[in-house]
C-alpha positions as CSV (number, residue, x, y, z in Angstrom):
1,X,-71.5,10.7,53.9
2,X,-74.3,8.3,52.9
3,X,-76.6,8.9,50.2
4,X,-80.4,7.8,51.7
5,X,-81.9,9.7,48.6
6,X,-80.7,10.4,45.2
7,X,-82.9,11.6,42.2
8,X,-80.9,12.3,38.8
9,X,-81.9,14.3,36.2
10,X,-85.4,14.2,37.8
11,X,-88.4,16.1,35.0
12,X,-92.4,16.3,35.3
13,X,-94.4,17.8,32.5
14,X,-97.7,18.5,32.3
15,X,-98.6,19.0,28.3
16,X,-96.8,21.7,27.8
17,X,-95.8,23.0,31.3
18,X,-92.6,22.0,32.8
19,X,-93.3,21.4,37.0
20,X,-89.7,20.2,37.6
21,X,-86.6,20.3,35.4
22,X,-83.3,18.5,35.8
23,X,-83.8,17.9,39.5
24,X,-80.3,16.8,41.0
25,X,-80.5,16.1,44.6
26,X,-78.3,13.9,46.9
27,X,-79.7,13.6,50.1
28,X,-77.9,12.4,53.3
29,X,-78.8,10.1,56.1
30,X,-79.3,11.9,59.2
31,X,-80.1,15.6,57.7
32,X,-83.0,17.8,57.9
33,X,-83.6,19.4,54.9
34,X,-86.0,21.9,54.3
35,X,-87.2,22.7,50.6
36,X,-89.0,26.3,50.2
37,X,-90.5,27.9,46.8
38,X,-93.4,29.7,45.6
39,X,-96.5,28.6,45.0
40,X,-96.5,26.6,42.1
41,X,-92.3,26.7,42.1
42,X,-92.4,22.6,42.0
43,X,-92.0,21.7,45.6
44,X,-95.0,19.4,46.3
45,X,-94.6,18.0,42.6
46,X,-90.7,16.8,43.9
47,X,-92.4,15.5,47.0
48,X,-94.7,13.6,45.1
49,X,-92.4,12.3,42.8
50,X,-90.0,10.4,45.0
51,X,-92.8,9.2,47.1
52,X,-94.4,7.7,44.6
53,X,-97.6,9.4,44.0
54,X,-96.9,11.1,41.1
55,X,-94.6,9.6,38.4
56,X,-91.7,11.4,37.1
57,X,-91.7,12.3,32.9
58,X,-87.9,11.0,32.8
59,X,-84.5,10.7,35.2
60,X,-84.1,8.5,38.4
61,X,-84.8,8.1,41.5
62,X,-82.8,6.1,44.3
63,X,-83.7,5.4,47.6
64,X,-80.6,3.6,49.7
65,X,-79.4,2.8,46.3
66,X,-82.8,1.1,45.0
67,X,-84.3,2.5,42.0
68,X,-87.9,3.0,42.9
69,X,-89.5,5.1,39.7
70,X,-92.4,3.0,39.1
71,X,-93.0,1.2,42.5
72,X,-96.4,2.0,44.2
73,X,-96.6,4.6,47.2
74,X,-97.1,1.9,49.5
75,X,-93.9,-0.3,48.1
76,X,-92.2,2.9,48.9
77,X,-93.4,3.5,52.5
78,X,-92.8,-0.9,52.8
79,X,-88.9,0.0,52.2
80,X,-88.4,2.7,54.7
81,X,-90.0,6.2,53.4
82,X,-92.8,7.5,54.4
83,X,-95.1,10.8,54.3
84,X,-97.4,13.2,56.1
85,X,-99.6,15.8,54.1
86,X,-100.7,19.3,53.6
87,X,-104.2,18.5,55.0
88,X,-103.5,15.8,58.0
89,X,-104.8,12.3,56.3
90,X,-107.5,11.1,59.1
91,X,-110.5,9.1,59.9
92,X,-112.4,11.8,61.1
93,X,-115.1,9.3,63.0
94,X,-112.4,7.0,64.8
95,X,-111.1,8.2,67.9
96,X,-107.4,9.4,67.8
97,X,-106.5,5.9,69.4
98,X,-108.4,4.1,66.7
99,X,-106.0,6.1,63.5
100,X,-103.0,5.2,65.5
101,X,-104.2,1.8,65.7
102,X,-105.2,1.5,62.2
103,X,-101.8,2.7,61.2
104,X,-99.8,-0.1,62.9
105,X,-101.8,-2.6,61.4
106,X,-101.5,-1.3,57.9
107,X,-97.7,-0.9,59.0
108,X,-97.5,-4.8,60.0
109,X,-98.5,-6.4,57.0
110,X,-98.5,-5.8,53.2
111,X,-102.1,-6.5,52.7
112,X,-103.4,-5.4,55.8
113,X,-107.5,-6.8,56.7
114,X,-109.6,-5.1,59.2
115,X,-112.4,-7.4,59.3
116,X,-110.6,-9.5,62.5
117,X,-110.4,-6.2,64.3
118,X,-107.8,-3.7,64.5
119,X,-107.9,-2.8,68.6
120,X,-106.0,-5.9,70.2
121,X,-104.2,-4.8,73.5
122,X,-100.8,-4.9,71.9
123,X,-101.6,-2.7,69.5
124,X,-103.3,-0.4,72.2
125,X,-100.4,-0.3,74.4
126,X,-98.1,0.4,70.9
127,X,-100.5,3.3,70.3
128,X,-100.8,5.2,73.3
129,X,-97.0,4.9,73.6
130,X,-96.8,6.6,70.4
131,X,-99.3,9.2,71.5
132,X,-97.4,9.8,74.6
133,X,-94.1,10.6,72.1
134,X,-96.0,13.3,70.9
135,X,-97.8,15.0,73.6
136,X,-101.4,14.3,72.2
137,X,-102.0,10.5,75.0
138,X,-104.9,12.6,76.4
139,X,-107.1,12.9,73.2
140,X,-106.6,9.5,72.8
141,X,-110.4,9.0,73.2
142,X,-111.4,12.2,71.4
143,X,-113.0,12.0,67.7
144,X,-110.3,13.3,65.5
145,X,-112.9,15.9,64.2
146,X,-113.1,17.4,67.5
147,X,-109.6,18.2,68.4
148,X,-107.8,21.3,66.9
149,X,-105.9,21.3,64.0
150,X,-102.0,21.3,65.5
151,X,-102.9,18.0,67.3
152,X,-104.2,16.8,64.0
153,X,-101.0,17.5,62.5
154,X,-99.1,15.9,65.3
155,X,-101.1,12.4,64.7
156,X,-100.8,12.6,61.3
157,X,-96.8,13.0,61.5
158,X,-97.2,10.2,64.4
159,X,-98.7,7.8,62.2
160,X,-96.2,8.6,59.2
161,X,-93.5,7.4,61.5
162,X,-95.4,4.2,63.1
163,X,-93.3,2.3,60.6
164,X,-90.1,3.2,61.8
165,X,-89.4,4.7,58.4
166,X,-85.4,5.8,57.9
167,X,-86.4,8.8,55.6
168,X,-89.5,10.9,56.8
169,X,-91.2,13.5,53.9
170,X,-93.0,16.6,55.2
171,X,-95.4,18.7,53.2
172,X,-95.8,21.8,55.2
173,X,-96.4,20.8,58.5
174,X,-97.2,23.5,60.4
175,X,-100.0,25.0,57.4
176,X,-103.1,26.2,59.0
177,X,-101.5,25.7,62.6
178,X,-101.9,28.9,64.9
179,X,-98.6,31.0,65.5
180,X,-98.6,29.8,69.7
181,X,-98.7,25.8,67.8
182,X,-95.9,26.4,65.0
183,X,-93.2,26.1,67.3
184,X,-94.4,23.7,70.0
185,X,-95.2,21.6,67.5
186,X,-91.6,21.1,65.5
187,X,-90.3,20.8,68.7
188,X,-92.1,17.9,69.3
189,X,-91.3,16.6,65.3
190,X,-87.9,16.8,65.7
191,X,-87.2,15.7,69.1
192,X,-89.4,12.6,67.6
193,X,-87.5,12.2,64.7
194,X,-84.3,12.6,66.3
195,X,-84.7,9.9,68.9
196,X,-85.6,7.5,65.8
197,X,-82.7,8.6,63.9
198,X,-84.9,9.8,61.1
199,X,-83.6,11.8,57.8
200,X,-86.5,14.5,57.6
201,X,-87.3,16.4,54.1
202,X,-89.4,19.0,54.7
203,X,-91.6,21.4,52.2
204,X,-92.7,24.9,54.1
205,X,-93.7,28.1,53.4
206,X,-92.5,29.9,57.0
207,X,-88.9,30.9,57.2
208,X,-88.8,31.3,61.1
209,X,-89.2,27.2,60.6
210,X,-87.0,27.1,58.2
211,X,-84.2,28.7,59.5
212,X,-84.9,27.2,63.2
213,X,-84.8,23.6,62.4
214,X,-83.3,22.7,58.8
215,X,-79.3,22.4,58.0
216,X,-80.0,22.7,54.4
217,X,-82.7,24.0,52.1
218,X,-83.7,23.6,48.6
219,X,-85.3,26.1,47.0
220,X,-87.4,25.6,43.9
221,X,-88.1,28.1,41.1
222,X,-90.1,27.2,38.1
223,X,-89.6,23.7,38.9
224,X,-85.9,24.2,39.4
225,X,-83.6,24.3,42.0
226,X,-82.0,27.7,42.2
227,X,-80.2,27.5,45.5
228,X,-78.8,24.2,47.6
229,X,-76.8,25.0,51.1
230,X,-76.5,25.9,54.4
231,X,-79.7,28.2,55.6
232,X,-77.3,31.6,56.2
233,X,-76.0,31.0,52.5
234,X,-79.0,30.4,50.9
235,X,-81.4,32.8,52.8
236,X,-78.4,35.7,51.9
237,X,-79.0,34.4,48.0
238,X,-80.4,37.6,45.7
239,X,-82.6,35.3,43.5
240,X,-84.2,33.5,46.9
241,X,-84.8,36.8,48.3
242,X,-86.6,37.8,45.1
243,X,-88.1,35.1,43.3
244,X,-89.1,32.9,46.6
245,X,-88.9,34.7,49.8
246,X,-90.1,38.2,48.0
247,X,-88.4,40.5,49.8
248,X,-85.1,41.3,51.6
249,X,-84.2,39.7,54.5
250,X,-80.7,39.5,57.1
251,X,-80.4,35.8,57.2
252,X,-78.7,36.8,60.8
253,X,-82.0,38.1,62.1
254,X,-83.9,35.2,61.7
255,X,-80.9,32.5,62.6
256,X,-80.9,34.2,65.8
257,X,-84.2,32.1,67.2
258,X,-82.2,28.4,65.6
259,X,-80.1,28.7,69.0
260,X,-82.3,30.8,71.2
C-alpha cells in the first residue's frame, strides 16, 4: 500500500517535558485511523505537529513523500491536508453560507483578498452544494452563533474539506456534541469523506466512535505510542485498557454497533 503520511523518529519537548517520543507512523491512503489517549498522552501535540502548527524538536515528517517539517500550516493545507478543530473554527457574525463562502475563496488562491467580495453566484452555488453534502443547506442563512453545536461541527469539517484535501485530520469531532448528534453526525463525516476518497486521521476520546468507524487506532501514552492495529486487537491490549481507556472492556461488545 501507499504511504500518504510518514513521520520518523517524530519528538516534541517542552523544557524539560517530553510531549511525543520517537513517533513512527506510516499512514495509508484510503484508511481511517483513529488515535485515542489520555489527556495530556500526546495526541493533539501529533496532530499539531504534522499539520504544521506546532513544530517538531527533531525526526521527519512526509506527506506523499514531501518533507514538510518547517512549511507553514497553510503550505500544508495548499498541498492536500487539511484540519478541523476541537472548538469548530467560525465567524460567528457571518451566516453559515457566508463561512462556506469564505472558505472557497481562501481555498482558490494562495493569498486570498476579500476586499472585491467573497459572495459571487459561483461560489454561492459551490456552497450550498457543499451544505447540502452535509445535511446543514437549511441554516444556510442562520448566524453561525445561533445554530447548535453538532451543526457547527459539521461546517467546520465541511469547510476543512472545501479544498478537496487527499488527507483530512480530525481533533475530536464529536467533543461537546449531544449523545442523539454523535452518531448522526460521523455518519454524515464519513459518508462525506468516502465519496471524496479522503484518508481520515482522527483524535477522540469516545470508544463507541472509535470502534464504529476507524480500521486502525493509535494510541498514545506519555507521548508514545503504545499500541498500533486493528480496533479488536488494540481495544483487547492490557496497557490500553489501563493506561488509556481505564478500565476493562470486551472489545466484542462495543464492535458489535461497527456493523449494526
Amino acid at each position: 500500500m501507499t504511504a500518504i503520511l510518514e513521520t520518523i523518529a517524530l519528538q516534541r519537548t517542552f523544557g524539560a517535558v517530553v510531549a511525543a517520543r520517537d513517533i513512527n507512523v506510516r499512514i495509508n491512503k484510503g484508511e481511517v485511523v483513529g488515535v485515542i489517549g489520555s489527556n495530556g498522552a500526546g495526541k493533539t501535540t501529533f496532530i499539531n505537529m504534522v499539520t504544521g502548527y506546532l513544530p517538531p524538536s527533531s525526526g521527519k515528517i512526509l506527506f506523499e513523500g514531501q518533507p514538510i517539517v518547517g512549511r507553514a500550516s497553510r503550505d500544508i493545507t495548499r498541498m492536500g491536508m487539511a484540519r478541523s478543530f476541537q472548538v469548530a473554527q467560525l465567524f460567528p457574525q457571518l451566516s453559515v453560507l457566508d463561512n462556506v463562502m469564505v472558505a472557497l475563496v481562501s481555498a482558490e488562491s494562495p493569498r486570498p483578498s476579500f476586499m472585491a467580495g467573497y459572495d459571487t453566484p459561483a461560489r454561492r452555488r459551490r456552497a450550498l452544494e457543499i451544505l447540502e453534502e452535509f445535511g446543514v443547506a437549511h441554516l444556510a442563512g442562520a448566524l453561525v452563533n445561533a445554530i447548535p453545536q453538532g451543526a457547527r461541527k459539521l461546517i467546520d469539517i465541511a469547510m476543512a474539506l472545501v479544498s478537496n484535501p487527499r488527507m483530512l485530520l480530525l481533533d475530536e469531532p464529536t467533543s461537546g456534541v449531544s449523545v442523539e448528534e454523535k452518531f448522526p453526525l460521523m455518519d454524515t463525516v464519513m459518508a462525506a469523506v468516502r465519496h471524496h476518497g479522503t484518508t481520515v486521521l482522527f483524535v477522540e476520546h469516545d470508544m463507541d466512535i472509535v470502534a464504529r468507524y476507524v480500521s486502525r487506532i493509535l494510541a498514545f501514552y506519555s507521548g508514545e505510542i503504545i499500541a498500533d492495529g486493528a480496533p479488536a486487537e488494540v481495544l483487547a491490549n492490557d496497557r490500553v485498557q489501563e493506561l488509556v481507556i481505564g478500565h476493562h472492556i470486551v472489545p466484542s461488545e462495543i464492535l458489535e454497533g461497527k456493523t449494526a
